[in-house]
C-alpha positions, 0 to 999 in steps of 0.5 A: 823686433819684438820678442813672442809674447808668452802665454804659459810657463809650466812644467812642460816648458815655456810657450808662446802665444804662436805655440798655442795657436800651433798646438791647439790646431794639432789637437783640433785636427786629432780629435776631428779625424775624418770629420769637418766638426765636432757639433757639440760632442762632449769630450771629457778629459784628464790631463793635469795643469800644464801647457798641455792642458791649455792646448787640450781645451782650446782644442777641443772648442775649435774641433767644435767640441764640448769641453767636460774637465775632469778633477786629477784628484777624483776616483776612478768612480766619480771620473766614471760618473761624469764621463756617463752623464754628460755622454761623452763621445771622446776621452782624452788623458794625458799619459799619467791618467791614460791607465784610469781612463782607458778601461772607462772609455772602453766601457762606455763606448767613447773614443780614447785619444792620448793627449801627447798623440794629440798633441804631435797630430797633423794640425786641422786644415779647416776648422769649423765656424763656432756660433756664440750660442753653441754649447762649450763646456760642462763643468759638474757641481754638487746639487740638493740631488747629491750627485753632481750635476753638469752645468752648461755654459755658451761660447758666449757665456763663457765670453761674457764672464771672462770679459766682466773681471777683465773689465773689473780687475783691470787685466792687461797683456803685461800680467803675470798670473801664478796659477795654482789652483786645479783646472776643473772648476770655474776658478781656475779655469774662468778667473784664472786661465780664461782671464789671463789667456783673453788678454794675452797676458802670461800664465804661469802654471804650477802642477800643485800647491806646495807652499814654499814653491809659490813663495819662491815665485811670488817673491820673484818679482816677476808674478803681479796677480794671484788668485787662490782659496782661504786654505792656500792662504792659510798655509802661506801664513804658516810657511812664512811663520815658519820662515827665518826673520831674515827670509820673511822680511825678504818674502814680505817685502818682495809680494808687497810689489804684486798688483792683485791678491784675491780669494774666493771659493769659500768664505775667507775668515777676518783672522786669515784677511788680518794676518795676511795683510800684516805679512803682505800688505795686501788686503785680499780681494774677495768676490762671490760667484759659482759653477752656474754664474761665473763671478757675479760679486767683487769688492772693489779692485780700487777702494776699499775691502771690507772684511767679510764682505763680497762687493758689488755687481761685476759690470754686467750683473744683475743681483737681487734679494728676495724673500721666500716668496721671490718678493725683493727685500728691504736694504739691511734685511737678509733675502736669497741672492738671485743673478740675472745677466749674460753670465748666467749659465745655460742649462744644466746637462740633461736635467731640465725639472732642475734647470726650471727650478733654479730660476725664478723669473729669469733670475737664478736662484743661488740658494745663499743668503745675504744682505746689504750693508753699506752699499756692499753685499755680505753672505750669510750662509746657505739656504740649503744646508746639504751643501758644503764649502770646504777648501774651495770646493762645493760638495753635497752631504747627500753624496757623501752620505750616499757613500758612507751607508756602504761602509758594512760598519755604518747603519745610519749617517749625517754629514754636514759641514762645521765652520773650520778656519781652515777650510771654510767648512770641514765635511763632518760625518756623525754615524749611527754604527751596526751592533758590536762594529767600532769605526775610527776617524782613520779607518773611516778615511782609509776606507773612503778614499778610492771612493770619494774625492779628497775634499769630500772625506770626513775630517770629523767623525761622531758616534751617537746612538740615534741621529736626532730628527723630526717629527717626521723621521728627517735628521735635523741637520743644525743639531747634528752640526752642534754635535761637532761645534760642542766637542 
């Protein structure tokens, strides 16, 4: 008899693919009640990276719910913001976040389900039809706007992306995935979970990163894919460094047997690629993609990587250059990308000048810039330089800066992103202070943090007397980066 195939490992236990099913159902049947479908309510929920949260999202689609994942690391304001915008009618938090989220659900007049009550609920009698084109999920990314936005995606889209790296990367029920990434953007959810989940292969959940955890299980000979951001990466390295010539021989052998190493969310330095290639063997798969396209870019799972360089088309994707005026470019002339495909989200939420204006075409319009070389598309930087990558996340300057003028020290600001091999980006805030106030890094940090999420904290801070600007009074953002580059 053949054992129950496992579909996530995590703090909260070991469970099957039957569990899931069985758990999803009782969350379906709590957050239905009396009602025979959900019909596109938005439910927003907080429940940390677990077994839980797998059984939570399903459930939440097969009630006929609009999935809207909330980031464990953000501030009461910002999970506030989020639950406001996307009109969520229903609030679920696990028991850690349940005192945070109670009081917001309150307030905006959503209902509030604890997850572990969801979890041990009746299971749904009947469940409603889910039409491809229904709205299944929102998840918010920073735009030119500053405030986030909410980008909209299908049941059908989500389908066609998850569906593109299966295909590309050669997912089968007998991986083993080590999931370590946070569950509210599309790396975790799509590239990782989603993928792993299709295919009925194993997911193995860590709730956070600590570096010498994921060198255990990576050495384990049971995980074959993991998938993470130049920063993890960075930090295995110093681990390993760090490790006994015994032990690093013994981790470097051991990972060398894993099928497939990837990074993306952010642009993975050639030193970190080298490096990691010497500990591991692995040249790291990097690929191209964001919130509103899935993955649309890949370097080849069989062939070769080049450093620096994002790959070709997933099956499925259109990808164009174009200049400023939408007129496609020569190969070897740098142009905007655009994507075109199934994958493409749909909309984003309740922002319908700015959905128009990201598309030109029917092409969406991804704002970096890039060129092709050889065959293989490699990324230049943004054409906005209000958005900053840094550690995976992609977060706006005009938020942060938003932020930072309520400090009662700050008169004027500028916050850019500097290259940082660490990070991708490091958020850089140059500040213009009130007569007689002093600000250090530190107290800058401190003030910053019940406000702003971790990632979108200055790990910089400049003094100057007069941000320098144009003509006509915008602060020239190139200069204020040279201000951090020429410390």
């Amino acid at each position: 008899m053949t054992a129950p195939r496992r579909a996530i490992i995590a703090a909260d236990g070991v469970f099957t693919y039957d569990d899931l099913d069985e758990a999803s159902k009782r969350v379906a049947g709590s957050l239905l009640a009396d009602n025979d479908d959900l019909n596109q309510t938005r439910v927003a929920f907080l429940v940390h990276p677990s077994f839980a949260y797998a059984a939570v999202q399903r459930g939440i689609w097969r009630a006929g719910g609009v999935a809207v994942p909330l980031a464990v690391s953000h501030p009461p304001a910002e999970l506030e913001y989020v639950i406001r915008d996307s009109g969520a009618g229903v609030v679920v938090a696990d028991q850690a976040s349940a005192a945070t989220l109670m009081p917001i659900a309150r307030a905006v007049h959503a209902r509030f389900v604890a997850a572990d009550d969801a979890l041990k609920a009746s299971p749904a009698d009947g469940l409603p039809h889910l039409g491809s084109n229904r709205r299944a999920m929102i998840i918010y990314t920073s735009g030119t706007t500053g405030r986030p936005k909410g980008a909209v995606s299908t049941h059908q889209i989500i389908g066609s992306q998850i569906a593109s790296l299966v295909e590309a990367w050669r997912w089968t029920p007998a991986d083993h995935l080590l999931l370590v990434l946070p569950l509210h953007h599309v790396h975790g959810i799509i590239n990782g979970l989603g993928s792993a989940l299709a295919v009925r292969a194993t997911a193995e959940i860590l709730p956070s990163f600590d570096a010498e955890r994921v060198w255990e299980r990576l050495t384990s000979g049971e995980v074959t894919v993991f998938t993470a951001v130049p920063t993890i990466y960075n930090r295995l390295i110093t681990s390993w460094e760090a490790a006994t010539p015994e032990i690093r021989k013994q981790r470097s052998e051991a990972v060398r047997r894993l099928r497939l190493m990837m990074s993306g969310s952010a642009a993975l330095p050639v030193k970190t690629l080298e490096r990691w290639r010497e500990i591991s063997g692995h040249t790291l798969l990097e690929r191209y993609g964001m919130t509103e396209i899935g993955m649309a870019l890949s370097n080849p799972l069989a062939g070769q990587r080049r450093p620096g360089c994002v790959g070709v088309p997933l099956p499925g994707v259109e990808v164009r250059l174009v200049d400023d005026a939408g007129k496609e470019v020569e190969t070897g002339t740098p142009g905007e990308l655009e994507v075109r495909g199934p994958s493409v989200f749909l909309e984003y939420w309740k922002r319908p000048e700015e959905t128009t204006a990201a598309f030109r075409d029917g092409w969406f319009r991804t704002g970096d810039v890039a060129v092709l070389e050889d065959g293989s598309y490699r990324l230049l930087g943004r054409t906005s330089v209000d958005i900053i990558k840094t550690g995976g996340f992609k977060v706006s300057a005009l938020e942060i800066e938003e932020v930072l003028r309520a400090h009662p020290a700050i008169a004027e600001c500028a916050v850019v992103g500097v290259s940082d091999e660490d990070w991708g980006e490091c958020v850089s805030a140059a500040v213009e202070l009130r007569q007689g106030a002093t600000l250090s890094l530190d107290d800058l940090q401190q003030w910053a943090k019940p406000q702003l999420a971790p990632y979108k904290i200055p790990r910089a801070l400049q003094h100057v007397s007069a941000l320098p600007r144009n003509a006509m009074g915008k602060v020239v953002k190139p200069e204020v980066a040279g201000l951090f580059k020429s410390r």
